[in-house]
N, C-alpha and C positions, 0 to 999 in steps of 0.2 A: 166623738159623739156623732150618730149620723146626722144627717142632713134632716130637718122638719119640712115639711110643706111641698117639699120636692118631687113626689114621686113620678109623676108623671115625665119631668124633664129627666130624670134619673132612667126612665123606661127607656125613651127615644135615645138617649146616649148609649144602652147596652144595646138596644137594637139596632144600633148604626155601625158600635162596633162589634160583634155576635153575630146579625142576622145575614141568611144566605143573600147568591144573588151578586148583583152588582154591586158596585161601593159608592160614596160619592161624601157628602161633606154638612157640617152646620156652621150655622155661625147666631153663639150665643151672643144676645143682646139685652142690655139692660142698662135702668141707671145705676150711678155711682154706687158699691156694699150692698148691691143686692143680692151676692150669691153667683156670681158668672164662674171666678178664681174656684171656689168649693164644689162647683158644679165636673168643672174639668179635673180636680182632684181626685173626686170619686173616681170619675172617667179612665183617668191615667190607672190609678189604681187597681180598678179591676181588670184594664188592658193588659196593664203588667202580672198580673197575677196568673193573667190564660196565655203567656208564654207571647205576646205582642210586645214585637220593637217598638220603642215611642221616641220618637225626636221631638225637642222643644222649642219654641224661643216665646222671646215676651218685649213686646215694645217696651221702651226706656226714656220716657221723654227727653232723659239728658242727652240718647245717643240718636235723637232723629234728624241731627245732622252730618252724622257720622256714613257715608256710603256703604251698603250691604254687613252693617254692623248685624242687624238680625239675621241674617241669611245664614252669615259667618257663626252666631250661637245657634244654629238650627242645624247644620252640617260638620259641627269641629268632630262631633263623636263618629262620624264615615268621612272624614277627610282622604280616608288615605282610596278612597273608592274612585275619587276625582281622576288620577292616573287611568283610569281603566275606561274613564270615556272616550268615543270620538275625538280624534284632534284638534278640528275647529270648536267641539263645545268644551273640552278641556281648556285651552286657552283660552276663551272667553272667562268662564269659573274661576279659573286659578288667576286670572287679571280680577275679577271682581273681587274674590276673596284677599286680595292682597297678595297673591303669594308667586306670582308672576310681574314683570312690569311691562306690559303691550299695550298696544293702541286699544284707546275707544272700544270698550266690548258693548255689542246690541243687547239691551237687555232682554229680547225675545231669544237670542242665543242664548242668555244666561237663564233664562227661562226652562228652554227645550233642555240643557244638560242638567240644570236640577232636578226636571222632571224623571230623565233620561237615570240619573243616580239615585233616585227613590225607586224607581221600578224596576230596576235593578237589586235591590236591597227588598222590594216586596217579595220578588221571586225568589229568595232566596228564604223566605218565611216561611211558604210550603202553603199548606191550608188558609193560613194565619196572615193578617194584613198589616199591613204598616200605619202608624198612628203617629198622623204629623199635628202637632196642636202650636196654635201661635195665640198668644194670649196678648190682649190691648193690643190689637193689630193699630189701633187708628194713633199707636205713640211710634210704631216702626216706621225705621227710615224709610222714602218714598222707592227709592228701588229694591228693597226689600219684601215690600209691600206689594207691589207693580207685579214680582217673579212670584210671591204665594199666589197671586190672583192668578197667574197665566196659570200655575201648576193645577191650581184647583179646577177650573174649564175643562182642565184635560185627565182627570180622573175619572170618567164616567166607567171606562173598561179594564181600569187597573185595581188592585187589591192593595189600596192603598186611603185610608180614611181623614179626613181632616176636619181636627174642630177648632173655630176660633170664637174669641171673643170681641166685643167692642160694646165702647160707651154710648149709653143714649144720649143723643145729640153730635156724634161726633162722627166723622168719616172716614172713608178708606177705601180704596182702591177695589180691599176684599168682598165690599159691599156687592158689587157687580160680577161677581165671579160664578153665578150660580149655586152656591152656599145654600141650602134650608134653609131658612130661618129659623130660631127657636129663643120666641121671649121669651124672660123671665119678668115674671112681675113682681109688687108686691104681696108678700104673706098678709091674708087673711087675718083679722083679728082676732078668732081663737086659734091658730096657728102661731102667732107674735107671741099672746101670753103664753101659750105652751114654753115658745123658746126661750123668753127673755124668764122665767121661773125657774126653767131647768138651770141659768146663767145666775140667777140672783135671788134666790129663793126668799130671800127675809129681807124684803124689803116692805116697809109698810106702804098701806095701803095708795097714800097719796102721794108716794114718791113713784109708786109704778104703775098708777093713772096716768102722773105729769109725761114719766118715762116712754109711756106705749104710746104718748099721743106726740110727742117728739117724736119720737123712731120711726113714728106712722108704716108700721110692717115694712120696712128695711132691717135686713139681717145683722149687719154689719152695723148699724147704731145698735140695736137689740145686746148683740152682743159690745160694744166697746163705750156706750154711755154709760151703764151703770155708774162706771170707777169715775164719775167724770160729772154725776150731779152737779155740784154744789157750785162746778166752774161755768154752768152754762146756763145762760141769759134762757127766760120763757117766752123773749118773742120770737115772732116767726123769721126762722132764717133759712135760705136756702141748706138742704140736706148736708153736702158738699162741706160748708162752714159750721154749722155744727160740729162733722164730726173733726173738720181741720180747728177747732179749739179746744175739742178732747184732746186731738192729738198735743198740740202747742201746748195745754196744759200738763201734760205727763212728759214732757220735754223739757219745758222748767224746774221741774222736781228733782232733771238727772244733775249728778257732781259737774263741775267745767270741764271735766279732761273729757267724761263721758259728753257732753254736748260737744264737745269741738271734734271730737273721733266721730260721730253722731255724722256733722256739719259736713266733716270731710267726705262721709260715704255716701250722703246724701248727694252732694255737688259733682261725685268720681261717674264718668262714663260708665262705668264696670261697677260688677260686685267683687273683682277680686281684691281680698283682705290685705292681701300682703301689701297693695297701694294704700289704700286708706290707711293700715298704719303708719306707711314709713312718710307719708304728707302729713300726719298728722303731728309725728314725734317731729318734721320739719317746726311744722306751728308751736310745738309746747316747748321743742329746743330740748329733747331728750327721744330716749327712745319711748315707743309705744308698744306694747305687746295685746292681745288679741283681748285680754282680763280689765280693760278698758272699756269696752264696748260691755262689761256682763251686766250692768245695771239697767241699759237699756232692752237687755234679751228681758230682764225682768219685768221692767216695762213693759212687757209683749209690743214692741216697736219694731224690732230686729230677731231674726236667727243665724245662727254663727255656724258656718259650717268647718272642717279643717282650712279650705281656702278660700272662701265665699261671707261675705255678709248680705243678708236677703232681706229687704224689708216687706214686712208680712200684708202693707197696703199700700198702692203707691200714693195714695192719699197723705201715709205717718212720712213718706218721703218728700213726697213736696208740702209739707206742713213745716219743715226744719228750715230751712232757710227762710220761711219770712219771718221766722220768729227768732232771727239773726239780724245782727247791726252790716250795716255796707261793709264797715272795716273787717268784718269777721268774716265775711265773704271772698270778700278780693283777699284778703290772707289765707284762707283755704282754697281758691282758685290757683296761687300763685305757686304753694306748695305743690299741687297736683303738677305744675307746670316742671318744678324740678322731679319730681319722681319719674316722669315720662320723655326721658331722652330719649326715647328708639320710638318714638310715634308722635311724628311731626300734624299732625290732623287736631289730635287731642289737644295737643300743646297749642295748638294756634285757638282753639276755640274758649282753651282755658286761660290765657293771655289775654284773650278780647275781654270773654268777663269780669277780668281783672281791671283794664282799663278804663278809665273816667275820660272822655276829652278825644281830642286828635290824635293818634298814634302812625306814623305812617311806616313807624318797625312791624307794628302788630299788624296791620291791613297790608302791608307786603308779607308774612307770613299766612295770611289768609287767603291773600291771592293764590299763591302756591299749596294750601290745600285745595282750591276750589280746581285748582288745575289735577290736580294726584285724584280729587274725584271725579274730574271726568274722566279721566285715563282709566278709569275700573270703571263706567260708566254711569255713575252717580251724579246725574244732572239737577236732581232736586239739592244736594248736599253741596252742588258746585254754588247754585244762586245764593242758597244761604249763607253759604262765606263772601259770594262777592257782595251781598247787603251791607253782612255786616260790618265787609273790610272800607264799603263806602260810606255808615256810621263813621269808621275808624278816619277817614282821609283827611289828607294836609291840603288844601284844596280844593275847590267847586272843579277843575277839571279833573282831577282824577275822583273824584266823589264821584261824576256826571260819567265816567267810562268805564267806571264798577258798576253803575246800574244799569246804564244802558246794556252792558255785555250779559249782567243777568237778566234783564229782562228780555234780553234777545234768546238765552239759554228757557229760561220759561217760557217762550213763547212756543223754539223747538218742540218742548215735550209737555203743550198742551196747556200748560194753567195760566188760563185767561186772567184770574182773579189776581195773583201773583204779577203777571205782565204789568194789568195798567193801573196797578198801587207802583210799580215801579217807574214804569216809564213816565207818573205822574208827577214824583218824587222829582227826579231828573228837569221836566220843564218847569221844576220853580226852580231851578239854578240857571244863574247866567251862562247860556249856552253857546256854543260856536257855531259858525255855520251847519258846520258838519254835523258837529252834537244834535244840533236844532234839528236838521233832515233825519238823520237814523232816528230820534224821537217820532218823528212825522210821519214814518212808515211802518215802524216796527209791528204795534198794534194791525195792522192790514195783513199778518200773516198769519192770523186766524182765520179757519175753512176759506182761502182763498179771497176771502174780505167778502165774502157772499154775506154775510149779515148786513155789510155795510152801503151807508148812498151810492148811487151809481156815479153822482158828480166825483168821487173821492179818483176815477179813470184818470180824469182831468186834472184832478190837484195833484196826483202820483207824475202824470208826465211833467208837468211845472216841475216839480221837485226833483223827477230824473233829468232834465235839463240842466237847471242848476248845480245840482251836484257835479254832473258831468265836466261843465265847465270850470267849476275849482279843480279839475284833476284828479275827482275820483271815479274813474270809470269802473271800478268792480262793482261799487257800492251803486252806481248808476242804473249797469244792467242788472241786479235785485232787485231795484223799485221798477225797471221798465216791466219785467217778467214778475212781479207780484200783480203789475196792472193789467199786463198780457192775458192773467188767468183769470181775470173778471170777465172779460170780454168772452169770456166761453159760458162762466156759470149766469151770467146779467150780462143784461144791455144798455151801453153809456151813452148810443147814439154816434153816425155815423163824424158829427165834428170831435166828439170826443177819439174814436178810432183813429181819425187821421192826425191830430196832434199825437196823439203817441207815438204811430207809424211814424211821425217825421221825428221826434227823439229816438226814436231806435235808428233812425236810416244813420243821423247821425255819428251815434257812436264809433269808435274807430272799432270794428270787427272786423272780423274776417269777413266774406262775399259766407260762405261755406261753415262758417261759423255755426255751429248747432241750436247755439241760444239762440241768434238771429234769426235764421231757419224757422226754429219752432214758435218767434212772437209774430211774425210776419201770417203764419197761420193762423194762432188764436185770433189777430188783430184783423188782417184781409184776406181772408178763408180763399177770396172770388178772382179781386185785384191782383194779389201776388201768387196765385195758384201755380201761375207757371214756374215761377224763381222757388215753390217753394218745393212742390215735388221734383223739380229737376235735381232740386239739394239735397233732397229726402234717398234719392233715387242715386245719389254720390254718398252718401253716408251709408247709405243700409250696407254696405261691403264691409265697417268696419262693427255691425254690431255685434255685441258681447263684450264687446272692450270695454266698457264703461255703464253698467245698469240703468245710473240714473240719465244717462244723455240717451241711451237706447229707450226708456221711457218717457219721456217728454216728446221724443221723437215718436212714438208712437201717438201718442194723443196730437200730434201735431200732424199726423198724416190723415187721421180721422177727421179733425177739420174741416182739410181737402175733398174727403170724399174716398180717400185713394185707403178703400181698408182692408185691401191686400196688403199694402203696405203697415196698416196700423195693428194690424195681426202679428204678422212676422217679428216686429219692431217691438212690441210689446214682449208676444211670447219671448223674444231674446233676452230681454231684462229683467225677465221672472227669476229666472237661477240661482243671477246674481246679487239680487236683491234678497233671494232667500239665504242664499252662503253667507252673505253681512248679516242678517237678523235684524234688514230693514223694513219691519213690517207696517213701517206707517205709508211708504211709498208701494211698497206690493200691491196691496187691493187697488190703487189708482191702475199700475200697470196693469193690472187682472180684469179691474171694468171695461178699460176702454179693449182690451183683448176678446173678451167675452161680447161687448158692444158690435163688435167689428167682425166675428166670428158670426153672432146673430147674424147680422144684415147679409153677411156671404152665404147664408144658409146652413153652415154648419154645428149643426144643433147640437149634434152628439160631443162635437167638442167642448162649445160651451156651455153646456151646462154645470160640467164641474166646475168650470171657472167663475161661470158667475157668483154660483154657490159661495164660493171659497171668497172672492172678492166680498157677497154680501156678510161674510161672517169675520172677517178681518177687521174691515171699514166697521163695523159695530164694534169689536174689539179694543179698536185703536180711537175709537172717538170720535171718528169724521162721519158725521147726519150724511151729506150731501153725497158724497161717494158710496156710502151704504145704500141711499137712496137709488144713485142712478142704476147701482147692480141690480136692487131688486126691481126697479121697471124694468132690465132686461129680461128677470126672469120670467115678469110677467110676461113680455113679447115672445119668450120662448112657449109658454103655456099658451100665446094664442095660434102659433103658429103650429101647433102639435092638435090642435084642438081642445084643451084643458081651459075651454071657457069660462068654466068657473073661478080658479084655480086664476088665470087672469086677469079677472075682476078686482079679485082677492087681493092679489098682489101689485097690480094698478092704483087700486086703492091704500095702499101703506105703501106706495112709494110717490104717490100725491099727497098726502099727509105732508111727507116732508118735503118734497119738493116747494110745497108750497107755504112752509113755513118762512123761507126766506127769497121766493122768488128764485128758484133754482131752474134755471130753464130745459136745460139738458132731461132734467130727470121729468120735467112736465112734458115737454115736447116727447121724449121714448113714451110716458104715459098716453098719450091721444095716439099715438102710432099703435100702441097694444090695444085701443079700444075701438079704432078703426080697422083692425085687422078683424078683429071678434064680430064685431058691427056686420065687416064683410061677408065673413063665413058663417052668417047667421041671417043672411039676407038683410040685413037692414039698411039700405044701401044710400039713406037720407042721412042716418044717425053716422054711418060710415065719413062719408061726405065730410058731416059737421066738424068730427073729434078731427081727421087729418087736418080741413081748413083751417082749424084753430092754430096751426103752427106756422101758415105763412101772416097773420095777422099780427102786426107791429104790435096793436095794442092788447095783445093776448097774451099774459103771465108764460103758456107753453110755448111764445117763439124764439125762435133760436135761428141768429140770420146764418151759420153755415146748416144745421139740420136741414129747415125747411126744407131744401133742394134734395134731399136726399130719398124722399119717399116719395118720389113723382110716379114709380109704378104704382102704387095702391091708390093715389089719391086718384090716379087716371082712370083707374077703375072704378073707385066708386063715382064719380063723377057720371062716366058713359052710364053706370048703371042706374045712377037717381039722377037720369033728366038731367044734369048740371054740364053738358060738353061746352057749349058754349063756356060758364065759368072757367072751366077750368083751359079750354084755349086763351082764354084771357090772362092766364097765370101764365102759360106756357110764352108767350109773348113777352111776358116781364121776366121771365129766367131765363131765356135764350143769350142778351147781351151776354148774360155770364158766361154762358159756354165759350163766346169770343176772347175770354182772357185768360180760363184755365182749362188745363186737359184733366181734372176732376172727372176718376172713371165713373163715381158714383152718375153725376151731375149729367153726364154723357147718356150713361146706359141709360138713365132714368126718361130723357128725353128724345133719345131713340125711339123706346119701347111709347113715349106717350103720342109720337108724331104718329106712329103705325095705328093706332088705335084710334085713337083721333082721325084719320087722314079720310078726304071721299074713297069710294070704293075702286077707281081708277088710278089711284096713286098706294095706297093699303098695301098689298103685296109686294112692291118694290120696296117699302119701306119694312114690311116685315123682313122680308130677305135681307135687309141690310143688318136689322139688328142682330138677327143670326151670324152673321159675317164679320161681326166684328168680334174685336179678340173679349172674349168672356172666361177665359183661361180660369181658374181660381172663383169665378163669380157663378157656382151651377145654380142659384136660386133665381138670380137675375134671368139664366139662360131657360130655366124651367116655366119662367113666369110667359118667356117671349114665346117659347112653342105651346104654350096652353092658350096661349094670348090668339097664335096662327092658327090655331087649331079651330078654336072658338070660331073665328070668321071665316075662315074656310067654309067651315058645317053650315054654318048662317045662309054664307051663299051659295048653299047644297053642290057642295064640293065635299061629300061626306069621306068616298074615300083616301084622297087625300089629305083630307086633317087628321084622320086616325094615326098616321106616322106622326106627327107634332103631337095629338095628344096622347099617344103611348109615352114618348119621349118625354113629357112632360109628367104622367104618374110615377114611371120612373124614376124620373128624379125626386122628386117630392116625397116618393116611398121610402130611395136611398137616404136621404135627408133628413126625414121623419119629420117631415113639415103633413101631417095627417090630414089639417082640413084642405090644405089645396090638393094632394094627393085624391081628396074624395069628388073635389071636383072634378079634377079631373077624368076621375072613374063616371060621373054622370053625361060629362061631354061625351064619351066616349060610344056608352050608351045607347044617348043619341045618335051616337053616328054609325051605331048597328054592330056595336064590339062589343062584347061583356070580357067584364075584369076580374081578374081573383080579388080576392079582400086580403089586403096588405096583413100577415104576420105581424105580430110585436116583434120588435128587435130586440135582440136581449141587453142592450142598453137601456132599453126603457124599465126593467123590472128593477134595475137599481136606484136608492135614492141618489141625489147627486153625488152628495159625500161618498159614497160607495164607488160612484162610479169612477170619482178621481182616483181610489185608492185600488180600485181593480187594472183600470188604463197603465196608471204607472207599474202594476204589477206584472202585467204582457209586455209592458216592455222587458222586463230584467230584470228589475230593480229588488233588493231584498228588503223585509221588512223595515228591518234598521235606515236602508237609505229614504226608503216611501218616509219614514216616521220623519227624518231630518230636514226631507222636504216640505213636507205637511205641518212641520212644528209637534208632532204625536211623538207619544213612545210606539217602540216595537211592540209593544204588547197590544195596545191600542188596535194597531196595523193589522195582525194579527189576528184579534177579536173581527177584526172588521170581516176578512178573506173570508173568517170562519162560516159569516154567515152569509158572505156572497156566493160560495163553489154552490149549496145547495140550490139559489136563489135561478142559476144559472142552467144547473144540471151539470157540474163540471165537479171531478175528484181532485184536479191538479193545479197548480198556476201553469202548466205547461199548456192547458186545452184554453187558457184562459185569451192568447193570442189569438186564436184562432176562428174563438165564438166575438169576440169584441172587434176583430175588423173591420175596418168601414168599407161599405157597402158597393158594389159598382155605381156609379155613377153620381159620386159626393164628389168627385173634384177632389179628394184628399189623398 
């Protein structure tokens, strides 16, 4: 019978899969029986009819602890395609799916090679797209769910369609993945009687009044009350319960063997038959054959297939077991337990629910699932065993070290809500020292504890103290360096800094030590500048060896000031952080890169970076890291002249900065609004937005930033009447230059003494700041000869400044820093030289995204590797060049080096 009421949602499905163009995705929603399952049916239907591959899966509530149990029904029918990926994402896949046994696969790895094996399988369609449908996404395992979400993001250029479902009210991962939307609602009340007449034609009058006003235009009662009058109460009951008492009531009716065959398939992970019968013939103590199950196909509850049992709602499925006794339960639990010797996951899950009480056989068999799913990287399926196996314990300490370790695993991979139900759970047991401390910090390792008090600096060092002195120093320097990273995003105050600094000196580390190294900087950016670039400057020889100490080390060089260093140091950790498929650490490395590239001046570099960092850190969930990228993108837009475009995104990266006091990202926001302020002559408002970041009691300061922007703020200062103020600043940052060789902190105070200084001292001190090594820093050196230039002309010394300010459009040209560039085209001017008007670089005609995937393409790189990098398919990659060559006036990737070179005079 086709679909009533539908037509509209039946359009947009043939149009999504039918219509030309690019492809991309829905995700149908609705409540419970209203036609989602019938909607995708059609869907499938006529896919399959126009010669479209469809792969399926369908959440299982019984299997969403089960690790990449969806993924696994979604890929069995191309298994054998998996061999033919990439190395690294083969083994990632084939560890996810079980079929390998390796380390910890990233699920952003397992991501990329699903993606990588569907569009692989599209191209091979021809015309025709591929049709990936996941149905009740919000019952699929959470890594299951995690890799449809990354795939769908990244369909926008493949020929590849995906439609899901999920319940109203309920969540999922998929939600976020860029998906359509497309509700369904209820049927219309001449649309209900159409349906529920075509379903029940004789029925009288006042039974299909009562009936229509129950059903209240849901399909699914429409259709499955009728047979179910007389069992169901007239008062008002949520939809849901209604129909689970039709159900319950046509589950009573069936013979006992059929309710227990029934019970058993309800309760089995799988729909494969051949389990359910032969657990079932365990329970009745004979054999079972498939003509057991026919009374309930009659029931319209089940369909039988040769090896499948499929219940036709998962409503008639979970309506069977509560309409069961406990003992009939744990007896069909336990059945399942003997049928599933070769799959230790199952068994332990169907053991636990068999178990009443303590069990410390069952919770050490749980253990060791929680462990087998992390190894295929099923961290949501890992905590769920270790809950459950802490229900199951013989004891409050081992109770207390199953939840702590899952709540330390949820913490990993993001779910707050999950964490502190656990870690809660945990402080009402008698706890140990130790227990009691890993309780006490665990929670702080959400976005770097930036949500949280700033006193918690303080209560973190007491804690890494203590710990330390019982003799656990691993666990020690965790809480020092969770507290380390507050002092970068908040401000604890400098008695709070130095109690931590004396916990960390403490610890037994190395002098050389990289963690020590990198707290010493979060914690005294000024005081330990020396010890800590000297050790920054002894490590950088070993970067690449290790991603994640090459990244920390990088943001721990930016602290300093030294962001030649924080460039290098970063860019090293990118690679490797991309080969693992650790994309929750990537965007940090990518920010503080793209941060640090800004400030050096190279624009063209970062832009793709930032990009890529702002879309990651949204990805992955971190507000505040999203945040800081997008103020850089802003400060790239003001530095190009895209004043608007600056505002714009100043504005949405203050949003969130300022949700939790995030200083980094506020303090880069007055930097981008003082630069704009600058080049727009506003030279008060300029003033104001820098001031605001050396002010203690201003949301944007940031005690290593402040130092850092001592050029611009010297300029607007000179420029709105403020020199006096700001020699006053410069007095109070000077001590710091006494304690670290911070190049930032240096240059910055060079260039402001020269500016600042009477006219009898000015030129030796501009000549100094030329003089010193500005190697890597050509924005810094473009600012100093615009800066010489300037006062030269002032003190009509015209022809001589033309050399500084040529020098200085130059670079700024090279750079594509546009508004100082035009300044300096005006000084120039003045000083009786007219300038060409600087060309577009052919970087700038691309969006950033482009520009990363053009960059890597002058180098070498083939699609396939750009795609692995980038987390894309080849095709994607592909699609991208296609529309770059034109963009550029280029036919080849070979001219593609040659038009994207950087510029003379970038320092690169």
């Amino acid at each position: 019978m086709p679909l009533v009421g539908r037509e509209a949602e039946l359009k947009a499905l043939a149009e999504l899969v039918d219509g030309p163009g690019e492809r991309g995705g829905v995700l149908i929603h609705g409540e419970i029986g209203i036609g989602k399952s019938a909607l995708v049916a059609e869907a499938v239907s006529a896919a399959s009819a126009a010669g479209l591959r469809v792969l399926t899966t369908t959440g299982v509530e019984a299997e969403r602890n089960l690790a990449y149990a969806g993924l696994h029904q979604l890929l069995y029918p191309v298994r054998a395609g998996v061999d033919a990926l990439p190395a690294p994402q083969r083994a990632a896949l084939r560890s996810a799916l079980g079929l390998a046994d390796a380390t910890e696969p990233s699920a952003y790895l397992v991501g990329l090679a699903v993606l990588t094996l569907l569009a692989e399988l599209a191209a091979e369609a021809a015309a025709r797209p591929l049709l990936v449908v996941a149905e009740d996404v919000h019952w699929l395992d959470r890594a299951s769910a995690d890799v449809l979400a990354f795939v769908a993001r990244r369909i926008e250029s493949e020929p590849i369609v995906v439609i899901a479902t999920l319940r109203e009210g309920e969540c999922s991962p998929v939600q976020d993945a860029g998906l359509s939307p497309l509700p369904v609602d209820r049927l219309s009340d001449e649309v209900a009687a159409e349906l529920l007449d075509s379903i029940a034609p004789h029925l009288t009058p006042q039974v299909r009044a009562r009936l229509l006003q129950q059903a209240a235009g849901n399909p699914l009662a429409l259709t499955e009350l009728p047979t179910a009058m007389g069992d169901l109460d007239p008062g008002e009951l949520p939809m849901s319960d209604r129909l689970e008492r039709a159900f319950t009531a046509r589950v009573a009716a069936l013979p006992a063997q059929a309710r227990t065959a029934l019970l058993v398939a309800a309760l089995n992970q799988s729909d494969a038959l051949a389990e359910t019968l032969a657990a079932t013939g365990l329970v009745l103590g004979s054999t079972a054959e498939p003509e057991i199950l026919e009374p309930a196909v009659e029931a319209r509850l089940i369909e039988l297939a040769i090896d499948a049992v499929t219940f036709r709602h998962p409503l008639m499925r979970s309506a069977i077991p509560g309409a069961s006794t406990l003992a009939e339960r744990r007896q069909a639990h336990l059945a399942l337990v003997e049928t599933l010797p070769d799959q230790p996951e199952r068994r332990a899950w169907h053991r636990a629910a068999a178990t009443v009480g303590a069990d410390e056989d069952v919770a050490a068999e749980l253990d060791r699932a929680a462990e087998r799913a992390l190894r295929r990287g099923g961290v949501a399926a890992a905590v769920a065993a270790l809950e459950q196996a802490a229900r199951l314990s013989d004891g409050q300490d081992r109770k207390a070290v199953r939840l702590l370790r899952a709540a330390e695993l949820a913490v990993e991979s993001g779910r707050r809500d999950t964490a502190e139900r656990l870690v809660r759970d945990a402080r009402a047991l008698d706890l140990s020292p130790r227990r009691r401390a890993t309780a006490g910090w665990l929670l702080s390792g959400f976005e770097d504890g930036v949500r949280e008090d700033v006193s918690r600096v303080a209560e973190l060092a007491e804690l890494a103290a203590s710990v330390a002195a019982d003799g656990h120093v691993e666990q020690a320097v965790r809480i020092v360096w969770g507290a380390a990273m507050r002092c970068f995003w908040s401000e604890p105050g400098q008695d709070a800094r130095r109690s931590l600094l004396g916990v960390a000196d403490r610890l037994p580390l190395r002098d050389d030590d990289p963690h020590r190294v990198a707290v010493a900087a979060y914690v005294a950016p000024f005081e330990r500048g020396t010890v800590v670039i000297d050790g920054l400057r002894g490590l950088v020889g070993s970067a690449g060896a290790d991603p994640e100490v090459d990244r920390y080390l990088g943001s721990a060089a930016l602290q300093v000031g030294a962001f030649d260093l924080a460039a290098r140091l970063s860019a090293a950790a990118a690679p490797g952080l991309r080969a693992q498929g650790r994309l929750g650490l990537l965007p940090r490395a990518l920010a503080v890169q793209a941060w640090s590239l800004t400030r050096l001046g190279d624009l063209a570099a970062a832009v793709p970076v930032a990009a890529e960092a702002a879309a990651f850190a949204l990805e992955t969930g971190q507000p505040f890291v999203h945040g800081l990228a997008v103020a850089v993108q802003a400060e790239i837009a003001a530095l190009r002249g895209d004043h608007e475009a600056a505002e714009t995104l100043a504005d949405e990266a203050e949003r969130v900065g300022l949700a939790a006091g995030a200083r980094p990202v506020l303090a880069t926001v007055q930097l981008t609004r003082g630069l704009t302020a600058l080049s727009e002559g506003r030279f008060d408002d300029a003033f104001g937005a820098l001031s605001r970041v050396l002010d203690p009691a201003d949301p944007a300061y940031q005690l290593a930033l402040r130092a850092y922007f001592l050029a611009e703020l010297t300029e607007a200062a000179v420029r709105a009447g403020q020199a006096d103020a700001m020699r006053d600043v410069l007095r109070d940052l000077e001590p710091l230059a006494a304690s670290t060789p911070s190049p930032a902190l240096h240059i910055g105070l060079r260039y402001a003494r020269a500016v600042l200084a009477p006219k009898e001292e000015a030129e030796k001190l501009f000549t100094a700041a030329l003089q010193a090594d500005l190697t890597g820093w050509p924005a810094e050196r473009g600012r100093v000869h615009l800066a010489f230039g300037e006062w030269l002309r002032r003190h009509r010394r015209a022809v001589e400044s033309r050399t500084h300010l040529r020098t200085a459009r130059e670079t700024f040209d090279a750079l594509g820093m546009a508004a100082w560039g035009e300044r300096a085209r005006r000084e120039l001017r003045g000083a009786g030289e007219s300038s060409p008007n600087r060309g577009p670089d052919a970087r700038e005609k691309l969006t950033p995204h482009e520009l990363g995937i053009a960059l890597l393409a002058a180098e070498g790189l083939t699609n396939r590797e750009i795609g692995q990098r980038l987390y894309l398919s080849h095709r994607t990659v592909g699609t991208h060049l296609h529309r770059i060559f034109p963009k550029l006036g280029v036919s080849s990737r070979a001219e593609l080096a040659g038009i994207l070179a950087p510029p003379s005079g970038s320092d690169r």
